[in-house]
C-alpha positions in Angstrom: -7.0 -12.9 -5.6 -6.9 -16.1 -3.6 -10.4 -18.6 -2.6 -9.9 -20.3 0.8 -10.9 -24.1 -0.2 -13.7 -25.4 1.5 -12.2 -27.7 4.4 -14.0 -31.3 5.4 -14.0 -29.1 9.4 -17.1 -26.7 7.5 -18.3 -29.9 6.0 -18.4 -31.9 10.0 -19.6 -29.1 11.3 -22.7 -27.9 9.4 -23.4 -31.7 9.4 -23.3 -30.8 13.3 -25.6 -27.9 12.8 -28.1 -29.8 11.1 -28.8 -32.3 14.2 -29.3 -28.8 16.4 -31.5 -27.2 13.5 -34.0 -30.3 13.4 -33.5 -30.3 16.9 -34.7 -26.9 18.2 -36.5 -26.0 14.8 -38.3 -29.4 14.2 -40.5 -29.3 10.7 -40.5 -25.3 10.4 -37.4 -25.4 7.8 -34.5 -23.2 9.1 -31.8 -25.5 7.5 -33.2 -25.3 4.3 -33.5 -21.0 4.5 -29.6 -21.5 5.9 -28.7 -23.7 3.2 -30.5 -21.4 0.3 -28.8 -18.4 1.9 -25.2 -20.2 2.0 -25.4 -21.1 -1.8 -26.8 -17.8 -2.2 -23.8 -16.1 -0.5 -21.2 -18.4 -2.6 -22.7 -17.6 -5.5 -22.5 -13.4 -5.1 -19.3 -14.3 -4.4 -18.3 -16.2 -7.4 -19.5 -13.3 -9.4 -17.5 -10.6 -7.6 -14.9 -12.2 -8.0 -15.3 -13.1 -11.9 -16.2 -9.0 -12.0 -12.7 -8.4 -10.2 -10.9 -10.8 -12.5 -12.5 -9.4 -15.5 -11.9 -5.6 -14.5 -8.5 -6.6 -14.3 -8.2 -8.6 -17.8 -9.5 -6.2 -19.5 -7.4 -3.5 -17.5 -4.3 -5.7 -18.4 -4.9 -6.4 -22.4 -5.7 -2.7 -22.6 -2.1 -1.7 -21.3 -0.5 -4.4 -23.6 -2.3 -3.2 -26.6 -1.3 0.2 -26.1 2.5 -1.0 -25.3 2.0 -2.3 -28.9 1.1 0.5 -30.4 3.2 2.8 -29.1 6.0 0.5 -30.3 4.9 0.4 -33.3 4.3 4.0 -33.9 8.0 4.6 -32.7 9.1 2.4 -35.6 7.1 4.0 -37.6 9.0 7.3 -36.8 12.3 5.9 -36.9 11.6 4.4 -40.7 10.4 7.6 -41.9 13.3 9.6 -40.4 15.5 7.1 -42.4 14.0 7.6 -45.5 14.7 11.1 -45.0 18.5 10.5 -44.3 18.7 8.6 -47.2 16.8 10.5 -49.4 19.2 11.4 -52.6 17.0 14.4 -53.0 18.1 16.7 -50.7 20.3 19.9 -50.5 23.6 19.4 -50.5 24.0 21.1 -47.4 21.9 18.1 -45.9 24.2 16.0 -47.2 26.7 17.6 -46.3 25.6 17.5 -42.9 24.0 13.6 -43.1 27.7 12.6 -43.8 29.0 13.3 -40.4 26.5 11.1 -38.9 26.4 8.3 -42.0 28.2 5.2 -39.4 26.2 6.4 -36.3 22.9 6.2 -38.4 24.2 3.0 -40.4 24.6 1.5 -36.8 21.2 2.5 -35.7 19.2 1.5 -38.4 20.1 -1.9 -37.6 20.1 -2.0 -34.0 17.0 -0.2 -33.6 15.5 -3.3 -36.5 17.0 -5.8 -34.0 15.4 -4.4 -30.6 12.5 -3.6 -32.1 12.3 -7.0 -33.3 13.1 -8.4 -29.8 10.8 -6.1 -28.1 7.7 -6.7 -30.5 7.8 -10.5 -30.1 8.5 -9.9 -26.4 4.9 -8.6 -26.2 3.8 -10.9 -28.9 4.5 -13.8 -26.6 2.6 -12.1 -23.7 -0.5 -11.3 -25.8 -0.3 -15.0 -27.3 0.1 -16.3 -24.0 -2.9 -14.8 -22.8 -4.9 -15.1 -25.0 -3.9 -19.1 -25.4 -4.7 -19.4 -21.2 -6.6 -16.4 -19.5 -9.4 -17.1 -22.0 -9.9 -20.4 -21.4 -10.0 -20.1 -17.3 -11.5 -17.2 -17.4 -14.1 -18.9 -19.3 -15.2 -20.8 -15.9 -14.8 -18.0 -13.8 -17.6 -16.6 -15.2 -19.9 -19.9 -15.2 -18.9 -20.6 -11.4 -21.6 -17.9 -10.0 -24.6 -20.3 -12.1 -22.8 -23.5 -11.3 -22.9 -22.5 -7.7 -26.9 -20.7 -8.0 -27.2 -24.6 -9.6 -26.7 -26.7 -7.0 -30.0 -26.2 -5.4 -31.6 -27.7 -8.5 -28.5 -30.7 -8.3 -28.4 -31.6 -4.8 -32.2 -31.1 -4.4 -32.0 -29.4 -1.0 -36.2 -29.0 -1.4 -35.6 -32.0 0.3 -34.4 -29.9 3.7 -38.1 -28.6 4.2 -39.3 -32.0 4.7 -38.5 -33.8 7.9 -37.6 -37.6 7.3 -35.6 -37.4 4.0 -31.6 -37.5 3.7 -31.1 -34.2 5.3 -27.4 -35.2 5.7 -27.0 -36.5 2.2 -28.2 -33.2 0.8 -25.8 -31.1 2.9 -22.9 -33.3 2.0 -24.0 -33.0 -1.6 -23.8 -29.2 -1.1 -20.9 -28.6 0.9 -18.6 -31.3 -1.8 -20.4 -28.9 -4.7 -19.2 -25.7 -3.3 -16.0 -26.7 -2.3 -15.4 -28.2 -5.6 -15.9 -25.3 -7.5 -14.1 -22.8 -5.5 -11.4 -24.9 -5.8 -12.0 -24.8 -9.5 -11.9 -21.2 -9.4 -8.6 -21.0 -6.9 -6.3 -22.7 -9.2 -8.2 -20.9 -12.2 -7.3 -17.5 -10.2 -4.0 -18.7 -9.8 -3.0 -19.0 -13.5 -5.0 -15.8 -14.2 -2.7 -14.4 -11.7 0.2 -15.4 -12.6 -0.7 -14.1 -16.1 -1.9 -10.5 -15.4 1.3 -10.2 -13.4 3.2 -11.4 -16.7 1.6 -8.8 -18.6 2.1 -5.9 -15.7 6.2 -6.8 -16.2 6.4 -7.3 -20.1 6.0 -3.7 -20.5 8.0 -0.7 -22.6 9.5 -0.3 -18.9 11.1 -4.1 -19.2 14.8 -4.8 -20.2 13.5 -6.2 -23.8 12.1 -3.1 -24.9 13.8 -0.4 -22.3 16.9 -0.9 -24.7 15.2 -0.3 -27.9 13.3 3.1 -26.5 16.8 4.6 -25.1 18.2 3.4 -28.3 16.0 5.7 -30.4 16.0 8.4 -27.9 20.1 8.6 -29.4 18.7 8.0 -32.8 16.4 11.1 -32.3 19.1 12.7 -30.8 21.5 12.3 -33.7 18.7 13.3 -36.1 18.0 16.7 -34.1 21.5 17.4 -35.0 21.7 17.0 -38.6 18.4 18.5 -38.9 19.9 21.8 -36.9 23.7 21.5 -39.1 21.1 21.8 -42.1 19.1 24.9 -41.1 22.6 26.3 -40.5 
């Protein structure tokens, strides 16, 4: 998502259209309808956009979240499928069994800590992140549609029905407002960019916690088969 910044060539030539509007149209007010219309445009706009942007967010945290989770509840799994490997408790054919496996299992149950470790504060950092800058720029995102619907108030442009007042000043005071807060809300889109793309890559699917998942996978493995020597 990308605003085109308002360039001084829109600002020379409405200023152009202006001298043809008073010209042709003379007291009966088509720059002021034109310039109610263009704010009313930019405005829409603005909000479209912040609805995009927003859609997205929320799209975004909800995948994060749910990376989370799923993490977690993996852990989860793995801890309670310790327990059981090290639970005194059972049969002897279990232990029996458990021993084969007792360095493979010592050597997951502290790699899988590590990764998981690594992988959690992977997503930690994202979520932090996010919510540290997305919130605040999104923030104006969703002012920019009223700022914009606001400038008719702040630049006056009642003042366009009326021949004889600063028809020019009014225009420049509009054009300078719009442009000024699209470009707000380009360099806002930019870092919400930048940070939604962030949080697309820092995924279970990444490096940092692609290496934990395969690494239980063989923990699981390993499990299935001590599980099946028991039952034996």
């Amino acid at each position: 998502m990308r605003i085109e910044l308002v360039s001084w060539l829109f600002l020379l030539s409405l200023c152009y259209v202006l001298g043809q509007f008073q010209r042709i149209w003379g007291q009966n007010g088509p720059l002021y309808e034109s310039t109610k219309q263009l704010i009313a445009s930019q405005s829409s706009r603005a909000g479209r956009i912040w609805n995009e942007t927003q859609q997205a967010i929320y799209e975004r945290s909800e995948r994060l979240q749910l990376a989370k989770d799923t993490l977690d509840d993996q852990q989860r799994n793995v801890s309670a499928r310790l327990e059981l490997f090290f639970d005194s408790d059972y049969s002897a054919e279990w232990r029996a069994c458990s021993k084969k496996h007792e360095l493979q299992v010592a050597h997951f149950n502290r790699e899988l800590v590590d990764k998981y470790s690594i992988c959690r504060n992977s997503l930690d950092h994202i979520m932090g992140h996010f919510q540290q800058e997305i919130v605040h720029e999104a923030d104006f995102l969703g002012r920019a549609s009223l700022e914009i619907a606001g400038i008719s108030k702040a630049c006056q442009i009642w003042q366009l029905k009326q021949p004889g007042l600063n028809h020019a000043g009014v225009l420049i005071c509009t054009v300078a407002g719009i442009g000024g807060i699209n470009q707000r809300m380009s360099a806002s889109l930019v870092v919400c960019d930048d940070i939604l793309l962030e949080m697309v890559q820092e995924d279970l699917d990444t490096p940092s916690c692609l290496f934990y998942h395969n690494l239980k996978m063989e923990f699981d493995e390993v499990f299935a088969q001590i599980e099946s020597c028991a039952m034996n």
